[in-house]
TORROKOL-48781 format. One record per residue (C-alpha): z, x, y; residue in three letters. Coordinates in steps of 0.02 Angstrom, whole numbers, plus 32768, in hexadecimal, padded with zeros to 4 digits. Each point is the difference from the previous one (the first is absolute). Last residue first. Layout:
N
<<Z X Y> ALA>
...
% end
This chain:
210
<<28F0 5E27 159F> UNK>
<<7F99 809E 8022> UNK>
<<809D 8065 800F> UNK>
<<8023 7FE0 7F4F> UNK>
<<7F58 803E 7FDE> UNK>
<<8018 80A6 8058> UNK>
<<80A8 8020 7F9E> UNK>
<<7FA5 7FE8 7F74> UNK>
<<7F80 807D 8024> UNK>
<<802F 8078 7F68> UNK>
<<7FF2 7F69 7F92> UNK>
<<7F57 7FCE 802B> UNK>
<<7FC5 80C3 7FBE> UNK>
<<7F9D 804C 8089> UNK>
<<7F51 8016 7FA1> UNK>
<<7F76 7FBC 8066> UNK>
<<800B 7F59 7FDF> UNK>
<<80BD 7FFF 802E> UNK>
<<7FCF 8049 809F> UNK>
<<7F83 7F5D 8030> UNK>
<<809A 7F9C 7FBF> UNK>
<<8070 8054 808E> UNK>
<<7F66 7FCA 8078> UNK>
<<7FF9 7F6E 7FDE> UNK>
<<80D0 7FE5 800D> UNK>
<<7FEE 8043 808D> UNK>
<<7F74 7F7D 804E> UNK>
<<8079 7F83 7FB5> UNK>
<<8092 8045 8060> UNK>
<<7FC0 8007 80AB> UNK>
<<80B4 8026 805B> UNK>
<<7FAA 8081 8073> UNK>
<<808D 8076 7FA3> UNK>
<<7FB7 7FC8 7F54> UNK>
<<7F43 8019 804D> UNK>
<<804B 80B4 800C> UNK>
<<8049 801E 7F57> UNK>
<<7F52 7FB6 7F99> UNK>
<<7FA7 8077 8078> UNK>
<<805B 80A4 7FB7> UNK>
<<7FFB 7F8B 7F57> UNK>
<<7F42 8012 7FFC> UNK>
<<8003 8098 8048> UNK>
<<8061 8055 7F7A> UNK>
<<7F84 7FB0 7F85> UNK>
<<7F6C 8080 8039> UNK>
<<7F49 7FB6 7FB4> UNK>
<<7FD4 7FC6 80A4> UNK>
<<8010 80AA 805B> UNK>
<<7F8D 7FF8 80AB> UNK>
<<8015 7F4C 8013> UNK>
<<80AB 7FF6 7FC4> UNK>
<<8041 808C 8083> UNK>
<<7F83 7F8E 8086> UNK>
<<8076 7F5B 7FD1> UNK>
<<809B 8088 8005> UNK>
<<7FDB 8022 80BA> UNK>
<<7FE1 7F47 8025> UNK>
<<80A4 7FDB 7FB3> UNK>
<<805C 8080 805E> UNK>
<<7FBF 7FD4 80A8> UNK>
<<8029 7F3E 7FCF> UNK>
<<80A7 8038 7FC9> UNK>
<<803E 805A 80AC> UNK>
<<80B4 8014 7FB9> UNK>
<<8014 80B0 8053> UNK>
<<8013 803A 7F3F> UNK>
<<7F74 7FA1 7FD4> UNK>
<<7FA9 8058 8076> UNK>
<<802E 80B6 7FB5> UNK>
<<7FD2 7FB3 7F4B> UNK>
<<7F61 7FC1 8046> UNK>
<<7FAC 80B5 804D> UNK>
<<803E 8056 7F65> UNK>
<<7FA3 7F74 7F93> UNK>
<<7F5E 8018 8074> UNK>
<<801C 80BF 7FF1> UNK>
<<7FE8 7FFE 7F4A> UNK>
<<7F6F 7F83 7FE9> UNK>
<<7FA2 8094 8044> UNK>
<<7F4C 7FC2 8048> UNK>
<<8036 8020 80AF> UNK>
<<804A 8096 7FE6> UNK>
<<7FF8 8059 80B5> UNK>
<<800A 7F4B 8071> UNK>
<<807A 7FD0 7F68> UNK>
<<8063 809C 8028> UNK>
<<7FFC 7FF9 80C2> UNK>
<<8045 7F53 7FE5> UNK>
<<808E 805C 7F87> UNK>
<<802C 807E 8082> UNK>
<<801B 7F74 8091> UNK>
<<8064 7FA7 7F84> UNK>
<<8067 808B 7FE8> UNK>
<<8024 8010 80B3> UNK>
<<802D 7F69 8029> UNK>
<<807A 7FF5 7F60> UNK>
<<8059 8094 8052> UNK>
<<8097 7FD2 7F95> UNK>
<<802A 80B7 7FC5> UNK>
<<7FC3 7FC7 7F42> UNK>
<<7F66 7FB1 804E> UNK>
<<7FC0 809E 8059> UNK>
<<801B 806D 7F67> UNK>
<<7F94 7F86 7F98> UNK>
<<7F7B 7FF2 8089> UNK>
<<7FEB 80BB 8002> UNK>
<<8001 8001 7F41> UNK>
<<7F69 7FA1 800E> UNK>
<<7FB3 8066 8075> UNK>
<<8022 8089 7F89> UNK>
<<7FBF 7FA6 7F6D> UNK>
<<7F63 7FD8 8053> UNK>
<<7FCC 809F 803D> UNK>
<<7F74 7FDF 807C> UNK>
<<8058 8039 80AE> UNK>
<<7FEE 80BF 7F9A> UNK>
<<8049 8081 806B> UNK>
<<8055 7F9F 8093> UNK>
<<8047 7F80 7F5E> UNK>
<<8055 809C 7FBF> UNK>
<<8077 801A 8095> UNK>
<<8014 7F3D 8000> UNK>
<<8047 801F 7F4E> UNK>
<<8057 806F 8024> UNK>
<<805F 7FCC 809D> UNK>
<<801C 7F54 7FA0> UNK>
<<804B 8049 7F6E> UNK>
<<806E 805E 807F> UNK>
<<8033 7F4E 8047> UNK>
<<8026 7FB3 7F62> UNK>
<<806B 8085 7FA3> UNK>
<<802F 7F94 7F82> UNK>
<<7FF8 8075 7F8E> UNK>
<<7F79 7FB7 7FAD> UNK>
<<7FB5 7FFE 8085> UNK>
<<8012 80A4 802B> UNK>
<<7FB7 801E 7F55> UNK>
<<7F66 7FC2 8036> UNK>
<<7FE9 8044 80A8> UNK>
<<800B 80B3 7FA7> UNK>
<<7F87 7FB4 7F93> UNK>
<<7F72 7FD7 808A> UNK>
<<802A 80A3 806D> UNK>
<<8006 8087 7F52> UNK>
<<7F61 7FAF 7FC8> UNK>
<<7FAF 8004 80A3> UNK>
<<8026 80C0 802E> UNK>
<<7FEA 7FE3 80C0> UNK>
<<8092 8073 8031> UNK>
<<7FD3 808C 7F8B> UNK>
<<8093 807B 7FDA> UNK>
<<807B 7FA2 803A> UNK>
<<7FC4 7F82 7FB0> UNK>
<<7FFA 8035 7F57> UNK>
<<80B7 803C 8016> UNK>
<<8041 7F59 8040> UNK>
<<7F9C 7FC6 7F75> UNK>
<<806C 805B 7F83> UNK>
<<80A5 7FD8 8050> UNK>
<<7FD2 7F4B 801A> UNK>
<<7FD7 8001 7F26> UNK>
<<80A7 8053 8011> UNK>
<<806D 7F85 8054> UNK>
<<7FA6 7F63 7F83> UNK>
<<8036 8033 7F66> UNK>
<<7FAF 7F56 7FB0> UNK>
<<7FF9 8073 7F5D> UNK>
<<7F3C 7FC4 8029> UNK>
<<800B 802D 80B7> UNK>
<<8037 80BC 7FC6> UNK>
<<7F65 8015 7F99> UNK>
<<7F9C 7FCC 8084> UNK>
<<8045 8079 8073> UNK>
<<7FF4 8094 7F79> UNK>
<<7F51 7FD7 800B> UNK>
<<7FEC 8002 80BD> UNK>
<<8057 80A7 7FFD> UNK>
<<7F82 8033 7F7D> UNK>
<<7F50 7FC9 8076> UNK>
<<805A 8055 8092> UNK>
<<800B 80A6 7FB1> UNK>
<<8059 806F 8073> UNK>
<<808E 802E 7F65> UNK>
<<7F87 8054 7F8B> UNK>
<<804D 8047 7F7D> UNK>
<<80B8 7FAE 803C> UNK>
<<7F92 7F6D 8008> UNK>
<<7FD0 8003 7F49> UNK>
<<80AA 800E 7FB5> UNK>
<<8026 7F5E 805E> UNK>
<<7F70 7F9C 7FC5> UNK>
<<804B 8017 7F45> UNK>
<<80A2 7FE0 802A> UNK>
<<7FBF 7F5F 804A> UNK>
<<7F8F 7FDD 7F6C> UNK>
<<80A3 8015 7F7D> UNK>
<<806D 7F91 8085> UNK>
<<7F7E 7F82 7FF1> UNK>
<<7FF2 7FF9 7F40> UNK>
<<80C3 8005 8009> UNK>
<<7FF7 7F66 8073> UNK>
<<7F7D 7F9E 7F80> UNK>
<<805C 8019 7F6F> UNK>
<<80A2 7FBD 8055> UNK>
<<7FBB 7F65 803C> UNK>
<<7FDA 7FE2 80B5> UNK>
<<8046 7F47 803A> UNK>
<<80BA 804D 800E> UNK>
<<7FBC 808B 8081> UNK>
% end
């Protein structure tokens, strides 16, 4: 809660008492249990925004909103595998959804089931081919199984599709590091500088360059 300032939490708490009144008018309402949800995951009070979609779901199993952000905060509970049930729930009802898929992948990496993350990610690019997104994903999973090349190819397309993006520029910058290809790096950490990452907030990336 220490990163939410005061003003903000009793403007929350004001909304939530507000939302609270109105479901015990109308206390089937999907649409204002999903709101108090919300309202919950922004004071970060993470049991009842599960209480609320518990509630939602109950109600209607295939209720997307309450599936996709019910996975959410399971993650951030570090409920891994229950993130994973949702969001694989959601993924039968819309294989499209991006941000689920992603999640997917997300969950899978944080219980070490790197095999199948990566699996979700290729589906992803196959999906989102023109997302420079899913290509970064995609490398920051294999640079984790310290398969640079597959990373750097994945970060060359990232570029491709989003040129004007300095995060890739160091992303790759990182990796050609690890291949021990310093000048290339260094390149490429002069490529970000151009487009507005300050040369002193990569310092640590130049010294590695040496």
């Amino acid at each position: 809660m220490s990163e939410i300032n005061a003003q903000t939490v009793e403007q929350w708490r004001d909304s939530l008492s507000a939302i609270k009144s109105k479901i015990k008018s109308s206390p089937y309402s999907s649409d204002l249990h999903l709101r108090k949800a919300a309202i919950s995951i922004e004071l970060h009070e993470w049991d009842d925004a599960i209480e609320e979609y518990n509630y939602v779901l109950g109600r209607d199993s295939v209720n997307l909103a309450a599936l996709f952000y019910r996975a959410y905060v399971n993650n951030k509970m570090q409920r891994y595998e229950h993130s994973v049930n949702d969001y694989s729930r959601l993924l039968r009802l819309v294989p499209l959804n991006m941000e689920a898929r992603l999640g997917l992948a997300y969950s899978f990496i944080r219980l070490n089931r790197n095999g199948e993350a990566m699996a979700q990610l290729n589906i992803l690019v196959t999906q989102h081919p023109d997302s420079a997104s899913v290509y970064v994903a995609r490398a920051d999973l294999a640079k984790a199984m310290k398969q640079y090349d597959a990373a750097l190819l994945d970060m060359d397309e990232a570029i491709r599709l989003a040129p004007a993006d300095a995060n890739h520029y160091v992303a790759k910058a990182e990796l050609l590091i690890l291949n021990k290809k310093k000048k290339e790096a260094r390149k490429m950490l002069d490529k970000a500088t151009s487009l507005g990452i300050s040369r002193y907030a990569l310092r640590e990336w130049y010294e590695k360059c040496r």
